[in-house]
C-alpha positions as CSV (number, residue, x, y, z in Angstrom):
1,X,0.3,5.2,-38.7
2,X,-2.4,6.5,-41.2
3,X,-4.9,3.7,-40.2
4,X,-4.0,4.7,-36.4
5,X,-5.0,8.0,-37.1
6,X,-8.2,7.2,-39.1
7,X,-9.5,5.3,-36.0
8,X,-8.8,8.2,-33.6
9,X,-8.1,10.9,-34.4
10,X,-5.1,13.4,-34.3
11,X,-2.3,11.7,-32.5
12,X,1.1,13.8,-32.2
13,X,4.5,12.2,-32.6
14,X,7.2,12.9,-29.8
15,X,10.6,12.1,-30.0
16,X,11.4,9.6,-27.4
17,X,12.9,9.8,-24.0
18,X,14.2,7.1,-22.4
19,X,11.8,6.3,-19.7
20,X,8.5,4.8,-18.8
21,X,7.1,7.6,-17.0
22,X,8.0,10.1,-19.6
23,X,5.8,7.8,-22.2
24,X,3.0,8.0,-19.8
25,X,2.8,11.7,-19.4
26,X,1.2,13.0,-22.6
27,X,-1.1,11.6,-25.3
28,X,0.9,10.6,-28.7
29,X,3.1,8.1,-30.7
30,X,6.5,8.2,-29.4
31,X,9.3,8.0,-32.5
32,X,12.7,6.2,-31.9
33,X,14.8,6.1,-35.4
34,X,12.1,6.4,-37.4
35,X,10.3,3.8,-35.7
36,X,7.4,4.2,-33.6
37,X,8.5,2.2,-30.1
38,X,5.5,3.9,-27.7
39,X,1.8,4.8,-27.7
40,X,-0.4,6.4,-25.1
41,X,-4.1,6.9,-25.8
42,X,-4.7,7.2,-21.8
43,X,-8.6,8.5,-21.2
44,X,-9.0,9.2,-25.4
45,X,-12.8,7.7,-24.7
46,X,-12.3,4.6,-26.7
47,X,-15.0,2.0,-26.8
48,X,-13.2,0.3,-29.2
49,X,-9.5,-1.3,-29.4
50,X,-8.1,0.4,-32.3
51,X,-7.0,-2.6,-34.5
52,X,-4.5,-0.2,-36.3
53,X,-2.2,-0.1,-33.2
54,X,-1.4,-3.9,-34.2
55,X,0.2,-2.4,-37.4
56,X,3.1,-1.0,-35.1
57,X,5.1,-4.2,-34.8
58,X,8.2,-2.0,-32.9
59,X,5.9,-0.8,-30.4
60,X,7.4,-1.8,-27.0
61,X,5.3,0.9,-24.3
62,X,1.4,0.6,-25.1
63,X,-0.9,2.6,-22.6
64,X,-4.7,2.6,-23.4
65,X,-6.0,3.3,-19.8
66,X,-8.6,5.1,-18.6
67,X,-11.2,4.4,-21.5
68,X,-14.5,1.9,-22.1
69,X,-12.6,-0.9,-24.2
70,X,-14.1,-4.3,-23.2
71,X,-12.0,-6.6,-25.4
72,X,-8.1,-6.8,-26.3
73,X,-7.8,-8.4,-29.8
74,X,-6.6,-11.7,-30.5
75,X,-3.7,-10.0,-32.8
76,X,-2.4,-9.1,-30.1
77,X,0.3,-11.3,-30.5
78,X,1.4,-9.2,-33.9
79,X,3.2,-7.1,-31.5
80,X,5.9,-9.1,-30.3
81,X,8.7,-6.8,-29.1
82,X,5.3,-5.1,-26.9
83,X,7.5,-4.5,-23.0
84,X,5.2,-2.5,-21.1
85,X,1.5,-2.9,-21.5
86,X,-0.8,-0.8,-19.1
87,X,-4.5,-1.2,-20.2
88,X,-5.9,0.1,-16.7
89,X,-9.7,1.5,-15.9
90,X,-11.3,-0.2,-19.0
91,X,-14.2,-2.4,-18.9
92,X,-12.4,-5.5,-20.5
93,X,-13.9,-8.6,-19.6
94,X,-11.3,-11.4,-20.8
95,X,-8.0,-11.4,-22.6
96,X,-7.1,-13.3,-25.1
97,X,-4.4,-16.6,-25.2
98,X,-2.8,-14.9,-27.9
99,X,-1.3,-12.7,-25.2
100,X,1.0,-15.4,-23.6
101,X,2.9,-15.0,-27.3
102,X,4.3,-11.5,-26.2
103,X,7.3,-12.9,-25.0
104,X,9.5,-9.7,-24.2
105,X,6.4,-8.5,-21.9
106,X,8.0,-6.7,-18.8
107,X,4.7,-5.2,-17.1
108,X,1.1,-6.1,-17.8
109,X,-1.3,-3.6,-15.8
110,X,-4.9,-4.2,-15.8
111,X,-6.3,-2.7,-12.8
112,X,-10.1,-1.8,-12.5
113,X,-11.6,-3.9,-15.1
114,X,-13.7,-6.9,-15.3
115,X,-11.7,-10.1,-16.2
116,X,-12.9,-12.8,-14.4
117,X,-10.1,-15.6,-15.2
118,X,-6.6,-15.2,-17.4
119,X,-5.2,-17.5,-19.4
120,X,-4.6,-20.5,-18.5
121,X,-0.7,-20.7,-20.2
122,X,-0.3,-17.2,-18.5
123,X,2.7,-18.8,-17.0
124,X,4.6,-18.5,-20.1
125,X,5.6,-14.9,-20.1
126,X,8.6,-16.2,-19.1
127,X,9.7,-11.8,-18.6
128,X,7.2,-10.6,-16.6
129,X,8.2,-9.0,-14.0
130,X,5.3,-7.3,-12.9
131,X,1.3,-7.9,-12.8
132,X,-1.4,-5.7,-11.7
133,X,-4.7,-6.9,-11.4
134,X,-6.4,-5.1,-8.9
135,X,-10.2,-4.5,-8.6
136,X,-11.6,-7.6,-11.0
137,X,-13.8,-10.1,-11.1
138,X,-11.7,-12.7,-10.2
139,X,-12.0,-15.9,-8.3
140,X,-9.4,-18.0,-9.4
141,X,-5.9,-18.0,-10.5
142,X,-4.2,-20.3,-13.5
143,X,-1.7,-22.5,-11.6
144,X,1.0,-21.8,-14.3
145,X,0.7,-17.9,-13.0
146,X,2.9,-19.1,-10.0
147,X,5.3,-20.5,-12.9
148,X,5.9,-17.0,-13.2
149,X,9.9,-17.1,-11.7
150,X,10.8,-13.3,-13.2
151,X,7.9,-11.8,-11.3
152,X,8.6,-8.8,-8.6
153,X,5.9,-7.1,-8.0
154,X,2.0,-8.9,-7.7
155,X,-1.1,-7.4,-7.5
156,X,-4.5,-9.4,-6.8
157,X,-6.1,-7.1,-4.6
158,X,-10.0,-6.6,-4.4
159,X,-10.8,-9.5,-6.3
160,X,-13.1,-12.5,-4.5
161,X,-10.3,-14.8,-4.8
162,X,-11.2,-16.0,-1.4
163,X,-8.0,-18.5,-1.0
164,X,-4.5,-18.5,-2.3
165,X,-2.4,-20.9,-3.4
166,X,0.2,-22.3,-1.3
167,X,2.2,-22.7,-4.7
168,X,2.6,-18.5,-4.0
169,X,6.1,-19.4,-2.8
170,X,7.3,-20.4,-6.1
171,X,7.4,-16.5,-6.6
172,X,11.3,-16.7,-5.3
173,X,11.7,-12.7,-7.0
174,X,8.9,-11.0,-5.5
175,X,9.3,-8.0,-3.7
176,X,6.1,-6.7,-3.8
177,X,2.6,-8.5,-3.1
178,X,-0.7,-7.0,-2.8
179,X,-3.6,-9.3,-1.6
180,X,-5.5,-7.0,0.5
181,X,-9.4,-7.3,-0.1
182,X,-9.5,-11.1,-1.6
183,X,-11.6,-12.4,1.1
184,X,-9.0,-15.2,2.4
185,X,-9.2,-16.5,6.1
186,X,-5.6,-18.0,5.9
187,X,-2.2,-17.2,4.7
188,X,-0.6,-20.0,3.3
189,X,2.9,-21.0,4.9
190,X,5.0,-20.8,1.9
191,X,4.2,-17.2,2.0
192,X,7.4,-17.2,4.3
193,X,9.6,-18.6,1.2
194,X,9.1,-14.8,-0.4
195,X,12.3,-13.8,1.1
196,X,12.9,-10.6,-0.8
197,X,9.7,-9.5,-0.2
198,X,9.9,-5.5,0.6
199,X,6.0,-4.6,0.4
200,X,3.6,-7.3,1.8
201,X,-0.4,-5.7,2.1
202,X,-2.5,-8.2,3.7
203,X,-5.2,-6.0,4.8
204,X,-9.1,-6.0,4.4
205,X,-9.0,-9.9,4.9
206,X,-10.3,-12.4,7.0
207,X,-7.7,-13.5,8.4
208,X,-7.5,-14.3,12.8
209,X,-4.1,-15.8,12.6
210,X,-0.5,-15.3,10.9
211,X,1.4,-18.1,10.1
212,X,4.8,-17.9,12.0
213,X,6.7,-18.3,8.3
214,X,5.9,-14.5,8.2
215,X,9.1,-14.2,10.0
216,X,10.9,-15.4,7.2
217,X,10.6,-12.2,5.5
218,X,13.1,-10.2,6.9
219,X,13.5,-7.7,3.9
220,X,10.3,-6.5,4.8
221,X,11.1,-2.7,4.7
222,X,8.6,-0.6,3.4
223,X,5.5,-1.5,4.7
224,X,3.2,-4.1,6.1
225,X,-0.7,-4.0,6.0
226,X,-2.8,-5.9,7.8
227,X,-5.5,-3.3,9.0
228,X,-9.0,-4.3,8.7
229,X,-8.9,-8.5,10.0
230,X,-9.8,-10.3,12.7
231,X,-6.3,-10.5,14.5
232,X,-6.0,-11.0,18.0
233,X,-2.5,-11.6,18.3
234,X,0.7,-11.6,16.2
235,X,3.6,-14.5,16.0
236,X,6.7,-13.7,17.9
237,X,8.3,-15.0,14.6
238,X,7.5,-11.1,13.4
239,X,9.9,-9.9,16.2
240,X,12.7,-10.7,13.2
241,X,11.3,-8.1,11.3
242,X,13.4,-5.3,12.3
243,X,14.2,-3.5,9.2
244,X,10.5,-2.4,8.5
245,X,9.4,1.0,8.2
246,X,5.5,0.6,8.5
247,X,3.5,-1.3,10.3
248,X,-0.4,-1.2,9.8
249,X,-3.0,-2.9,12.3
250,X,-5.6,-0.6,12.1
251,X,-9.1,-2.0,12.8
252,X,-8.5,-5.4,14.4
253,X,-8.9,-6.9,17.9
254,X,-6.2,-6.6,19.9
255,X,-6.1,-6.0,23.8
256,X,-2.4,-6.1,24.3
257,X,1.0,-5.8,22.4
258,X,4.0,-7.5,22.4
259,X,6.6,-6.8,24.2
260,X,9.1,-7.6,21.2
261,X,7.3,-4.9,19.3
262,X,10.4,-2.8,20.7
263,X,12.5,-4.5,18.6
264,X,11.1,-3.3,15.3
265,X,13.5,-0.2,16.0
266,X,13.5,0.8,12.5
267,X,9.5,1.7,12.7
268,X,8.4,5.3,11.7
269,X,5.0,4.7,11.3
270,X,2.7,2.7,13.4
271,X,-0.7,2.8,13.1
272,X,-2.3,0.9,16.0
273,X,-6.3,2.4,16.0
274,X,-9.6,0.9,16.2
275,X,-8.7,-2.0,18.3
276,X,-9.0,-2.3,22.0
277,X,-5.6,-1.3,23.2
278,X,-5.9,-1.2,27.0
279,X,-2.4,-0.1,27.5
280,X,1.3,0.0,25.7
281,X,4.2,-2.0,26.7
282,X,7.6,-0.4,28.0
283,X,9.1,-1.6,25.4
284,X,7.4,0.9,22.8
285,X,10.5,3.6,24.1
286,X,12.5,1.6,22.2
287,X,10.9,2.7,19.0
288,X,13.9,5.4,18.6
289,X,13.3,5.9,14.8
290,X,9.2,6.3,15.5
291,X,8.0,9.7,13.4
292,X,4.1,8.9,13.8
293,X,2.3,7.2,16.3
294,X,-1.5,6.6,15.9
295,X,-3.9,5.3,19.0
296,X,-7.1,6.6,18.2
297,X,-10.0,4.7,19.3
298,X,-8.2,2.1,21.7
299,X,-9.5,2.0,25.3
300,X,-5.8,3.1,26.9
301,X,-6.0,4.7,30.5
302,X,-2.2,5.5,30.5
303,X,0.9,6.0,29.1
304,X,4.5,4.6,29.8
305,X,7.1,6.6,31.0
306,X,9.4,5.0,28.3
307,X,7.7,7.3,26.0
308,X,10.0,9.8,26.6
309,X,12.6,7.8,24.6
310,X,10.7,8.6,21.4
311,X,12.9,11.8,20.6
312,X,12.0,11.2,16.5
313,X,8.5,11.5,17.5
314,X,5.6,14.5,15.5
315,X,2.5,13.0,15.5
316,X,0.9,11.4,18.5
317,X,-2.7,10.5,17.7
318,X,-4.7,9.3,21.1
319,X,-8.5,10.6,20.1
320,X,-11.0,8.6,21.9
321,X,-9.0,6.8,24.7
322,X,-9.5,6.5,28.7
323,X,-6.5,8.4,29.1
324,X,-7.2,10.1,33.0
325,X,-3.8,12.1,33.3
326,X,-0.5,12.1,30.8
327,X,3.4,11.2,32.3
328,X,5.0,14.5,32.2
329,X,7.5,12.9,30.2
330,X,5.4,14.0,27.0
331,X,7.2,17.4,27.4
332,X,10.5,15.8,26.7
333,X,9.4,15.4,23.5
334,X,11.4,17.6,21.4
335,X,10.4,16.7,17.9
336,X,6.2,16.5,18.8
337,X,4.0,18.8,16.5
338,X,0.7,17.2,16.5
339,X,-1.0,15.9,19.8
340,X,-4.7,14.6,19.4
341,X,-6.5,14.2,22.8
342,X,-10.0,14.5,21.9
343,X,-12.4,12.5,24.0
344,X,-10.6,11.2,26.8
345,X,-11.1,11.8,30.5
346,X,-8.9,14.8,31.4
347,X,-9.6,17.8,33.4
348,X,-6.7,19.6,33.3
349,X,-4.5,21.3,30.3
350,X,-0.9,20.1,30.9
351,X,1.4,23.0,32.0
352,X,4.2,21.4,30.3
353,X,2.7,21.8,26.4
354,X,4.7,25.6,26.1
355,X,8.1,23.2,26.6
356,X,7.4,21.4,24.1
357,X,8.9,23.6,20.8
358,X,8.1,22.0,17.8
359,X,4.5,21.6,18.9
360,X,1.9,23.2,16.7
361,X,-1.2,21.8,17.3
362,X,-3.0,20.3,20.4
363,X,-6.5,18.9,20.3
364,X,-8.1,18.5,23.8
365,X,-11.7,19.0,22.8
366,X,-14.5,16.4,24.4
367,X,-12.4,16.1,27.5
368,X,-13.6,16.8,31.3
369,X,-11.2,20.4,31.4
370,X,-12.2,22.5,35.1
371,X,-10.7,25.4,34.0
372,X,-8.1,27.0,31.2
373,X,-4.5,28.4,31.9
374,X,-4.2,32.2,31.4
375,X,-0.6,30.8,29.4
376,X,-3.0,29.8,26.6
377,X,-3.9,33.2,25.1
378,X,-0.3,33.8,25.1
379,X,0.5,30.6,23.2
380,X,-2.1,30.9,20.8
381,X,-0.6,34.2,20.1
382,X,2.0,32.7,18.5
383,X,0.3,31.2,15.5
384,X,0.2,27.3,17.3
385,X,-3.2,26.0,18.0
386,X,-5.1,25.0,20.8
387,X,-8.5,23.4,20.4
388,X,-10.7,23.2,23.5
């Protein structure tokens, strides 16, 4: 511990607390029995890995995020009962083979540095359940990585990868895969052999097509990305995906919808803008559990009737549409708060919008309005806001 504090500095000891994010809260050796079992020198402006730290063979929680080291020593290994190692926001530039030695490694984290390749026995961290690599240099991955069979949770985004490996499927445990920004134009099909995949970002891609071994994925729950591609259309295989929670196709080219997208009923967020939406199917009223609903920048002239089945419904986001007149089913809508109608093509304000109770904010601004209801001072009166 001395040499440790030689090489930085005053370091205070804390009694440990069972947990990762406690470790990760506040600078200092963390003590366990007289043993030091976690260290976090997050943003302590080292340009320098502090060789002392390979002194503390019981360390099990390392954190040196957040400062300008460029190379993890090939001692490394020394620390063998090392679980948790997050080495984020650092400048490092390769690590070293000794690393595939820590063989009780749980979680390696090495987001926002340079690496451009890991070892090539990576594979042999036969614990690791979860890697983070996102924002490197990267542009190929060691095949023994997808020997990885503990892994949950993968992270590869915003490196130029530009293909991946159709030996991803090996990766039975994931539930979590990030592989947004990689600059691939094709999914492979054992993608849909990551059946206990919860989290699945795909976005800032390529990609024009979906394989229909998406489908497969019917865990999918928390979220799905796919903003920011080229898509056109999605596989009716994703009409199986009826447990997820949010859906993300922002900034692609779409003209049309499915009509099974009424069968994701568990849906509560859907983002749907900057494509070129010319309408939404009847089937979107089956959407019972939908919280937030966002159309901006589509080319829609009109809304279904069916919308009124959205009773869960807060935010309604239609900025920059072709929307002419709304259904007067919108003032069913007993849970809306937020209505954006900024640049369509209306000309009147809708007599309904003092039904509507929740209702806090309406944005009509950059319309065609003739006139303004003498009800509006009133309303505005009330604290809710009316732009015009």
């Amino acid at each position: 511990m001395q040499g440790l504090l030689d090489q930085v500095g005053q370091v205070s000891v804390h009694a440990w607390k069972e947990g990762v994010t406690n470790f990760r809260t506040e600078v200092g050796a963390y003590e366990e029995e007289g043993a030091i079992i976690g260290l976090n020198l997050r943003h302590c402006d080292l340009s320098v890995f502090p060789e002392a730290i390979l002194d503390l063979t019981d360390l099990q929680y390392l954190d040196i995020s957040g400062n300008k080291i460029h190379e993890i020593p090939s001692g490394i290994d020394r620390l063998r009962k090392l679980r948790f190692f997050y080495a984020d926001h650092n400048e490092i530039e390769a690590l070293p083979s000794t690393i595939v030695e820590l063989s009780e490694l749980e979680s390696l984290h090495l987001d926002h540095n340079q690496l451009e390749s890991l070892p090539s026995q990576i594979g042999l961290l036969e614990k690791l359940q979860a890697l983070s690599l996102h924002k490197n240099q990267l542009q190929r991955l060691p095949d023994t990585l997808w020997d990885l069979k503990a892994l949950e949770k993968l992270v590869i985004g915003s490196n130029p990868l530009q293909q991946l490996s159709d030996k991803i499927g090996q990766l039975e445990k994931l539930t979590e895969l990030y592989i947004h920004d990689i600059q691939v134009q094709r999914l492979p099909d054992s993608i849909g052999q990551l059946i206990h995949l919860n989290t699945l970002d795909a976005a800032h891609n390529q990609l024009e097509v979906l394989p229909d071994s998406l489908g497969n994925l019917r865990q999918l729950s928390r979220f799905l990305y796919l903003s920011n591609n080229r898509l056109k259309a999605l596989p009716d295989s994703l009409s199986q995906l009826n447990l997820i929670t949010y859906l993300n196709l922002t900034d692609n080219q779409f003209t049309a919808l499915p009509d099974w997208i009424g069968e994701l009923k568990a849906l509560r967020e859907c983002r749907l803008y900057n494509n070129q939406l010319q309408a939404l199917p009847n089937s979107i009223g089956n959407l019972t559990q939908l919280e937030a609903l966002y159309l901006q920048n589509n080319r829609i002239t009109q809304l279904p009737k069916s919308i009124v089945q959205l009773q869960q419904l807060q935010v309604l986001e239609l900025r920059n549409n072709q929307l002419q007149r709304l259904p007067t089913q919108l003032a069913d809508l007993q849970s809306l708060t937020h209505l954006d109608l900024r640049a369509n093509q209306l000309t009147q304000i809708p007599a309904w919008i003092p039904a509507l109770p929740q209702l806090q904010l309406i944005d009509l601004r950059w319309n065609k309005l003739s006139r303004i209801p003498a009800w509006v001072s009133d309303w505005e009166k009330t604290g809710k806001k009316l732009y015009y």
